[in-house]
N, C-alpha and C positions, 0 to 999 in steps of 0.2 A: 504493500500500500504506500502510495506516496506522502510526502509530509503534509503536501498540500489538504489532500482527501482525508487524511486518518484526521488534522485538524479540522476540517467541516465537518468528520463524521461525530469527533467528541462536541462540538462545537453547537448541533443540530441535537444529539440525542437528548441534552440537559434539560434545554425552555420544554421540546416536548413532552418529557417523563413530569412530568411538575405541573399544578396551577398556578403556584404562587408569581410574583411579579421578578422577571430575570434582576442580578447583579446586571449593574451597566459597565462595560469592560471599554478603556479606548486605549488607544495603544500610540505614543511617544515617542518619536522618530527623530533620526536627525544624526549632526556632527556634536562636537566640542562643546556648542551653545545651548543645544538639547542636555547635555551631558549637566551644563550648569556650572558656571564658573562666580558667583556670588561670595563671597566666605563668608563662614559662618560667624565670623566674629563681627564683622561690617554688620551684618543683622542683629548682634544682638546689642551693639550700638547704638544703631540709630533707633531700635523698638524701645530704649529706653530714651534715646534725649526728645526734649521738648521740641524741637526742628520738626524732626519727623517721626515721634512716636505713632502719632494719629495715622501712618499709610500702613503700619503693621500691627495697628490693635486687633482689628477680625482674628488676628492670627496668634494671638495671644490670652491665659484665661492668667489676670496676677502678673505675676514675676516671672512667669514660663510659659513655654510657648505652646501650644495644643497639639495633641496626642490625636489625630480623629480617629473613632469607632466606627463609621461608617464611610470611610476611603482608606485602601491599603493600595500599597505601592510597590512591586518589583519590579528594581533594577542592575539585572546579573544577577551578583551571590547576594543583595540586598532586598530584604522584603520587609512589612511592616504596616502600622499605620501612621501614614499622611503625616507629617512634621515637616520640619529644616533635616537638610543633611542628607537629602535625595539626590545632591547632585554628583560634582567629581569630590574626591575623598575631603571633609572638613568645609562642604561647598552646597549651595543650593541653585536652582534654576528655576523654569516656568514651569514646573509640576507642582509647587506649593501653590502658587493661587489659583491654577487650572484645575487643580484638583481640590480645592476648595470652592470655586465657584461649582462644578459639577455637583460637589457634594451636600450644599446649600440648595441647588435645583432641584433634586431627587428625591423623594421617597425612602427609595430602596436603594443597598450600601452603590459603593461605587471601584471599582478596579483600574487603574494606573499601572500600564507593562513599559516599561520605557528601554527603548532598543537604541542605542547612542556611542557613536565612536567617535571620538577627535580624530580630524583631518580625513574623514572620510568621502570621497565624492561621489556624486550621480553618478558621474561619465564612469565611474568604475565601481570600485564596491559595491555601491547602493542600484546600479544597475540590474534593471528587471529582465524577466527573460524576454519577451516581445520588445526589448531593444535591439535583442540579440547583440550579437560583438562589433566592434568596429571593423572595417575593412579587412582584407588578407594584406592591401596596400602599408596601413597603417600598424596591423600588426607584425609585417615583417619589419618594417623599420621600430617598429620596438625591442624586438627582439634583438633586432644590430646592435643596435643601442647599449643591449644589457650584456650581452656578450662583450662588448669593446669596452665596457668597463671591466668586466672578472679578466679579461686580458692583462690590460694595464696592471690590475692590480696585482696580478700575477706574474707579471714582469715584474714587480718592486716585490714582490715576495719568494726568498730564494731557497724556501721550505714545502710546505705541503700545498699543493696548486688547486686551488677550486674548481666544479665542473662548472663548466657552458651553462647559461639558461638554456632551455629548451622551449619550441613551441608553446607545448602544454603548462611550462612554471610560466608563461607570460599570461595567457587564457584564464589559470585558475584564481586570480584576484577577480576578475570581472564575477559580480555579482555574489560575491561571497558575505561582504555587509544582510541586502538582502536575504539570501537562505540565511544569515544567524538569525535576523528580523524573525524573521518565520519560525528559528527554531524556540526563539525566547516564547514567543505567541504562544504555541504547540505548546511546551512544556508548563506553561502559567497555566491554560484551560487543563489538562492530563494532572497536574498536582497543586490546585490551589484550593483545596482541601484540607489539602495537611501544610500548604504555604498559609492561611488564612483562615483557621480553626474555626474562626466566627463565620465566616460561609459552609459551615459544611451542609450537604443538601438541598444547597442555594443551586439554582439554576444560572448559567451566563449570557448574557447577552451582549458580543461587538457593536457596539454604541456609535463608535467614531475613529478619526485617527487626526495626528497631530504632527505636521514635518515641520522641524526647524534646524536648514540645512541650507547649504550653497557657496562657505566660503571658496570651497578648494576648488570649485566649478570658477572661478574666476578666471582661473591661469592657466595657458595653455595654449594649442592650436583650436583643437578642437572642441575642449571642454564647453564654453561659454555662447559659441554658435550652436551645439547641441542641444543645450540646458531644458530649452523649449519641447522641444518634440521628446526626453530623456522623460520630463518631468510625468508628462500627459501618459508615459506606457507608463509608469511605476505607479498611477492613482489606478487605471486599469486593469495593470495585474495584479494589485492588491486587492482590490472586489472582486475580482476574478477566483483569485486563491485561496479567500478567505469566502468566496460564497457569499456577498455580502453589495449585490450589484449598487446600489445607492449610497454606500458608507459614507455618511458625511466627511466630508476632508477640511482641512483645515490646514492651511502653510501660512506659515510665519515668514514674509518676505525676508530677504537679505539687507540690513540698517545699521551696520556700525559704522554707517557714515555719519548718523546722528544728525546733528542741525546742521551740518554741510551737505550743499548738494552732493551725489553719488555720478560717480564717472568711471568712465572704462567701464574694468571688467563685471565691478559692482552695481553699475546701472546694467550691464548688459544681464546679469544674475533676477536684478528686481525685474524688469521688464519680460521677462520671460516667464518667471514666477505670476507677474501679474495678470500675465496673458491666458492664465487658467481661469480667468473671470470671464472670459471673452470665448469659451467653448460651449456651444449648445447644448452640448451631452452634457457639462457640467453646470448648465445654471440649478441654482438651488441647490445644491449639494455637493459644490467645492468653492471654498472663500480663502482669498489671497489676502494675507492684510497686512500693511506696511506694521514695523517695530520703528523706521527711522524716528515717526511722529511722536514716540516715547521717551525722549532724548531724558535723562537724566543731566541736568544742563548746571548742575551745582556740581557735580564730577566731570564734567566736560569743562568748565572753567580748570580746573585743577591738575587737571592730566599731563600739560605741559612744564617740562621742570620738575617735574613732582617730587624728582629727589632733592630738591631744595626745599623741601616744604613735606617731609613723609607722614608727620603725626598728622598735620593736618588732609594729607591727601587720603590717608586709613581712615579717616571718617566720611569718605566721599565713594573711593573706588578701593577695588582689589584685586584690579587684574589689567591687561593690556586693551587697546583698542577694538583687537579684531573678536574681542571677547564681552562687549558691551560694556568697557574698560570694568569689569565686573561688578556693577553697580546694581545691589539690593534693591533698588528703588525704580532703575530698568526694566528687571527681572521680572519683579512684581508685577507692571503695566501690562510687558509683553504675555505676561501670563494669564492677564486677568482679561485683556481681550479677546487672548485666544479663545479663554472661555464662551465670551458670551458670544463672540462668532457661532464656536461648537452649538450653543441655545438657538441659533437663528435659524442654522439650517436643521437642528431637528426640530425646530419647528415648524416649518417650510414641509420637511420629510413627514 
């Protein structure tokens, strides 16, 4: 059975066997930014000064920050419920208030799979199968490419000599993101049971999905002319695989340009992203929405120089540029939009 199938078939057998009202499942996609690059200590900053306590009260009960009982989150070997500290190690992202706004909408509990690798692109990893590969053109001159490096490097090394890439090591990165996507899926509906004690019994229901992705699609030959036509097979074969023809979608455009306009390869990233607003198949049930308009603009003053100024730039940001200079208060926006977008189109569906 395939992965695809065997997940439709756990996936179909649950809501059936059951009257009760399914768990809502959505599922968290993306690079580095999806991963969540926030620190946790920038959070627990500002949720205490007078500045900006009030943008992270909802998300606080006291002196600590909430525990949800009806939103759990796996991400890899982390599972749990809904807090800070879902993103990269000691780091949070847009699954805290995405999955707070989801969980305030609902009834019935709510499931968070988040599938997220830094520096991962469309054009490769996250690549669906109805992309199928790039050329034999494009992949033989990759393969040149990888070989005239293990050469080189083999000429400066006068001990044990590496082998040649081969065809097949240049092929097998394309779409491997993806199939783990899938496997993370598969394995949350198969054990979230015993991942999530308070669901046992519970039936599931794929809800939605959520991509926040595209820097690495920026650079390249082909990458960012791609992007467009990459973007449209990977919403396709997700409904497709998961059985799921209308899955509300959701993309968090490409914005660490913040309040400066976007150029190059980053405007060429948004416009392409943006252009899934503009497909028929997908009116009503895929929404593009800018993050630039979230600018965190009291850390975007400070980012410059900042190491002349560190205490005070820790109370602003925690991280570089291309990472929404890691700004707690980014995070949260882009988070909380994604939400109510996710609201719009199941309401629409």
């Amino acid at each position: 059975m395939t992965l695809a199938l065997s997940l439709v078939t756990a996936m179909a057998i649950a809501p059936a066997a059951r009257a009760e009202k399914p768990v809502k499942v959505f599922i968290l996609a993306g690079q580095s930014n999806m991963e969540g690059k926030a620190q946790n200590s920038l959070l627990e900053f500002q949720a205490t000064d007078p500045k900006t306590k009030d943008l992270f009260a909802h998300l606080r009960q006291g002196d600590a920050w909430i525990v949800r009982d009806d939103v759990f989150i796996k991400y890899l070997d982390r599972k749990g419920g809904l807090t800070i500290g879902y993103g990269s190690p000691d780091r949070t992202g847009v699954e805290l208030e995405f999955g707070t706004v989801m969980g305030d909408h609902f009834d019935e509990p709510v499931v968070l799979i988040k599938a997220a690798w830094g520096g991962h692109s469309l054009y490769k990893p996250f690549r669906s199968p109805s992309a199928g590969l790039p050329s034999e053109a494009l992949l033989k001159a990759e393969l040149e490419q990888a070989q005239d490096k293990i050469r080189k490097q083999n000429a400066k090394n006068n001990g044990k000599q590496a082998p040649l890439p081969t065809m097949e090591d240049i092929k097998a990165p394309y779409g491997s993101s993806y199939r783990n996507m899938m496997k993370e899926v598969k394995d949350t509906f198969d054990n979230y049971e015993t991942l999530f004690p308070a669901l046992k019994g519970k039936p599931l229901e794929l809800a939605g999905f959520v991509w926040f992705q595209g820097f690495n699609d920026m650079f390249g030959d082909q990458a960012p002319g791609e992007y467009a036509a990459n973007m449209e097979h990977f919403i396709k074969d997700v409904r497709k695989d998961l059985k799921v023809p209308k899955l509300p979608f959701v993309i968090g455009v490409l914005g660490q340009n913040g309040s400066k306009p976007a150029s190059g390869g980053m405007l060429a990233i948004q416009t392409a992203q943006l252009a899934m607003n503009e497909i028929p198949e997908f009116k009503g049930n895929v929404k593009a929405i800018r993050t630039d308009v979230f600018a965190d603009k009291a850390a975007e003053a400070l980012i410059d120089g900042w190491e002349k100024h560190v205490e005070e730039w820790k109370k602003a940001g925690s991280d570089r540029g291309y990472h929404y200079l890691g700004s707690a208060i980014w995070f949260t926006r882009i988070g909380h939009a994604m939400g109510e977008a996710m609201k719009d189109l199941m309401a629409d569906k």
